[in-house]
N, C-alpha and C positions, 0 to 999 in steps of 0.2 A: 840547704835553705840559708845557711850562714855566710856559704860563700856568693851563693846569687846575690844574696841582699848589699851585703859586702860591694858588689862588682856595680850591682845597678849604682848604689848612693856614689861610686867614685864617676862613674859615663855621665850621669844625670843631664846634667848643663852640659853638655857636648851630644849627648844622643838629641837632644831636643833640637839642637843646632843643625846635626847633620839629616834628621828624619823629623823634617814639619811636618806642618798639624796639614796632610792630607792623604788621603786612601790611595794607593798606587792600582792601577789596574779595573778596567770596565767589569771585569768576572767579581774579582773583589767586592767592589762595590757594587753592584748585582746581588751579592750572597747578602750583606750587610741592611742590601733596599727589602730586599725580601724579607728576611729577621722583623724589620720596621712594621713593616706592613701587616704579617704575622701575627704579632704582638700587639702593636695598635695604642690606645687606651685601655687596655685589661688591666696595666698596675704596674708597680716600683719595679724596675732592672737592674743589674746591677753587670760591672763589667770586673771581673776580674783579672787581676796584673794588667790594670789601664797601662800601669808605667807614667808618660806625661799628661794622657788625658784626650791622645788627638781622636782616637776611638771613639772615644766616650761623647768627647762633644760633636762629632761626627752625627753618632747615633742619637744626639739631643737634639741635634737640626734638623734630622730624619722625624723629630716629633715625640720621643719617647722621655718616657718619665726616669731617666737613668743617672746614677753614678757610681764613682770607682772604688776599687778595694784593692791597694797594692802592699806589695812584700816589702820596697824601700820607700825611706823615707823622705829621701834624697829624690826621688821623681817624682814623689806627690807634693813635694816643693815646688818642682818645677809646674807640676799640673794645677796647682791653685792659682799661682804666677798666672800662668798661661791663660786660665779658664776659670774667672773666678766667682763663674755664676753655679758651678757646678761642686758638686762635696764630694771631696777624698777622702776616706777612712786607711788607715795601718789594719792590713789584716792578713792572713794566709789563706789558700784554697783547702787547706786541710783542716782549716777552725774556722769557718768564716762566722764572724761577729753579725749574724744574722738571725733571727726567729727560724722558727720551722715553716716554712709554706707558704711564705712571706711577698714570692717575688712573681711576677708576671714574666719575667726573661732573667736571664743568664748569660751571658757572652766570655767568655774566655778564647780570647783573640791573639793567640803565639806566646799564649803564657804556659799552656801545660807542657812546651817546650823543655821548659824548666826542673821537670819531675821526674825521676827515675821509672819506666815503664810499671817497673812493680808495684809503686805506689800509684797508678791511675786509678784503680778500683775503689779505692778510698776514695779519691779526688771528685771520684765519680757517683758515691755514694753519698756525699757531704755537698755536693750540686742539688741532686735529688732532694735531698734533704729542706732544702732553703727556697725549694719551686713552688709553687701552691699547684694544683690539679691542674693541669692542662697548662701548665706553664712550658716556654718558650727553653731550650739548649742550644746553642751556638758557639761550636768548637772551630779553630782555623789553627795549622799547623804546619808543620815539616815533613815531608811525607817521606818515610825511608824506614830503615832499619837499622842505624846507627848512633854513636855517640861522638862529639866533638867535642875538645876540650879544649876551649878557650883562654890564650894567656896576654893575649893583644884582641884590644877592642874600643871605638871611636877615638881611638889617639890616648889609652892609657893602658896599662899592665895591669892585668884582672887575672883571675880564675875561678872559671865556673863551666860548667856542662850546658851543655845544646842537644838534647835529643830528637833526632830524625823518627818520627814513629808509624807504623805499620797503621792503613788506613783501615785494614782491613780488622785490626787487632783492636783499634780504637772505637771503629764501632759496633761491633762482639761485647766489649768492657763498658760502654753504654746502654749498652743493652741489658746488658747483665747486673745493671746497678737497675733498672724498674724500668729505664726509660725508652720508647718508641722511638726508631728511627725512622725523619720519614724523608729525607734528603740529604745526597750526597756529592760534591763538585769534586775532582783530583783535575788535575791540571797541570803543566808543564812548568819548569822555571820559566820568568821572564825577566827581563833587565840586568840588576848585578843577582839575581839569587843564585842559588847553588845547587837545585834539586830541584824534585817536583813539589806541590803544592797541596794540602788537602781540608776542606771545610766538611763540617756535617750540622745536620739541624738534626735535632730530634723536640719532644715533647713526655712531658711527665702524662701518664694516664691519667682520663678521669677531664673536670672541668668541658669545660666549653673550646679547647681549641679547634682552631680549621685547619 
């Protein structure tokens, strides 16, 4: 966690430089429209590891009552900067600074990249946690089975982990925290990626979801 944070606050102002505020890819954004729609007006979202915020506001154009919760500080700089109609909070996915049952959606959109497999059941457990009934999940990821250790990254010298994760193991450990899975996109690399690609939607039992 020390080094992530570490690595985000030095990229901040150059990740935002090199990766504008827009969604790459019709599937992508497809998974994202869906989420919107989904979700609706049922209630507060929240996105975790916005990072700059292009998600986030993305998904506030889309119509949702949403804002972010990152691990640096240094790119929720950039994301107030950027989008200053929208609230960044400091917080982690393993304590998130939320009530219990609070939230109509969840997004975590290429942040749980950032967690060591072993600890996804937490991560997954501490989501659950912060849903209200029938609340909205939306995971997007790296689809694989490995680890990358990063020492160069947007033009500086970092270190931190990238974890590729098993699509299939991902939503097994969703499942196993309370939550319904009820959609699943895997997809191929496109443009500069490095691998295949994988999203899942699920929902917290109970409530009013469709």
């Amino acid at each position: 966690m020390t080094e992530t944070r570490a690595a985000y606050d030095t990229v901040a102002i150059d990740y935002a430089r090199l990766i504008p505020d827009v969604v790459e890819g019709p599937l992508d954004r497809g998974v994202l429209a869906a989420f919107a729609e989904l979700v609706g007006g049922a209630g507060p979202v929240v996105e975790v590891g916005c990072g700059t915020g292009r998600i986030t506001a993305h998904l506030r154009d889309l119509g949702l009552d949403i804002s972010g919760i990152d691990l640096s500080p240094g790119m929720l700089e950039v994301a107030r900067r950027n989008h200053p109609g929208l609230r960044f909070d400091v917080g982690t996915m393993t304590d998130l600074p939320l009530p219990d049952g609070g939230l109509a959606g969840l997004v975590a959109w290429y942040s749980i990249i950032h967690v060591p497999p072993q600890r996804l059941p937490g991560v997954f457990a501490e989501f659950h946690r912060v849903l209200a009934k029938g609340g909205r999940l939306l995971l997007g990821f790296k689809a694989g089975d490995r680890r990358v250790r990063l020492e160069q990254a947007y033009g500086h010298t970092v270190s931190y982990d990238v974890h590729w994760l098993s699509a299939d193991r991902v939503a097994a450990q969703v499942a196993d925290a309370g939550f319904e899975v009820r959609a699943r996109l895997d997809r191929e690399a496109e443009g500069q990626e490095k691998g295949p690609q994988s999203f899942i939607m699920a929902v917290r039992p109970g409530g009013t979801a469709r």
